[in-house]
N, C-alpha and C positions, 0 to 999 in steps of 0.2 A: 504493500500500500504506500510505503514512505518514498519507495522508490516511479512508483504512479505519477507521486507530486509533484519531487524534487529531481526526477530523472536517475540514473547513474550515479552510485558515488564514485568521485576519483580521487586518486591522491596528487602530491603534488609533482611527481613524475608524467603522469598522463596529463594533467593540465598542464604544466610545460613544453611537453610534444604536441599538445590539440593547440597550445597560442604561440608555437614554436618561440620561444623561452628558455634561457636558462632556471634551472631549481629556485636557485639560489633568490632570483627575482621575483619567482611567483612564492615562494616565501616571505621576503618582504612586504609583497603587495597583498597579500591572504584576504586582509578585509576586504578592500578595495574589488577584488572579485570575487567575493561574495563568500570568502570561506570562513573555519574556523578552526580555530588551533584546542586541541585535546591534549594537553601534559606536551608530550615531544610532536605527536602526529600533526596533520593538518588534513583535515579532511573536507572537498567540495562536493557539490552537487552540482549535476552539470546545467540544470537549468539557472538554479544561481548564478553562474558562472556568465551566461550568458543572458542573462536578467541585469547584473552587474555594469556587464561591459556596453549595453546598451543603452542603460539608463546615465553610464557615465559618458559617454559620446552625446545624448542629448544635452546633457549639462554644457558639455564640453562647447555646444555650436558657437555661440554670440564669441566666443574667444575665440573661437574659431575665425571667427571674420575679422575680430581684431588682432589676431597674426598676422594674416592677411595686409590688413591695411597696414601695419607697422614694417612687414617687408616691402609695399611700395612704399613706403616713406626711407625705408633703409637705402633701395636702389636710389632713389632723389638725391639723398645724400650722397649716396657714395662717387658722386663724379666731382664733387671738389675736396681738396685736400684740406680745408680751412677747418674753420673753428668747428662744425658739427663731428667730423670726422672721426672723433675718439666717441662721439654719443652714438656714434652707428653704429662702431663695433661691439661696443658694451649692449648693444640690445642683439646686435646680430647672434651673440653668446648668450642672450638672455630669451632667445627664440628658440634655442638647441638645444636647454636645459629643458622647454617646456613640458615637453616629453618624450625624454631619454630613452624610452625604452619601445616607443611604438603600441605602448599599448590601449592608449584611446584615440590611435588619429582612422 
């Protein structure tokens, strides 16, 4: 029945091959896809998992458009060498941080 609900459970080796991942990452990120840590284990369920990642891409949109706009603002900048030039790179690094890992683009 639990599995009716929630799908499949997995652990964190198969959820890192199903969001092609390293462990170590889908360890870190647990809650964030929807899982939950038992003593040492971590155990998901697959619909969670993709309940998770769905509901964080919506989230994710309006920032979405505001990357966007901030890399054409970055390209604008980046044709003179002048005073903006150190504020383009600090964001162009603050655009690659936003998510490292590919997991909510």
């Amino acid at each position: 029945m639990l599995e009716k609900e929630l799908g499949k459970k997995l652990g964190t080796k198969e959820v890192a091959q199903y969001l092609d991942l390293d462990e170590k990452t889908v360890r870190s990120y647990y809650q964030e896809l929807g899982g939950m840590r038992l003593g040492r284990r971590y155990v998901f369920f697959e619909k969670e998992v993709i309940n998770a990642i769905q509901k964080r891409t919506k989230m994710e949109s309006p920032s979405a458009e505001r990357r966007e706009t901030d890399r054409e603002n970055i390209q604008h900048e980046e044709g003179g060498q002048g005073v903006g030039s150190r504020d383009a790179e600090k964001a162009r690094k603050r655009l690659a941080r936003g998510d490292r890992h590919g997991l909510f683009g």
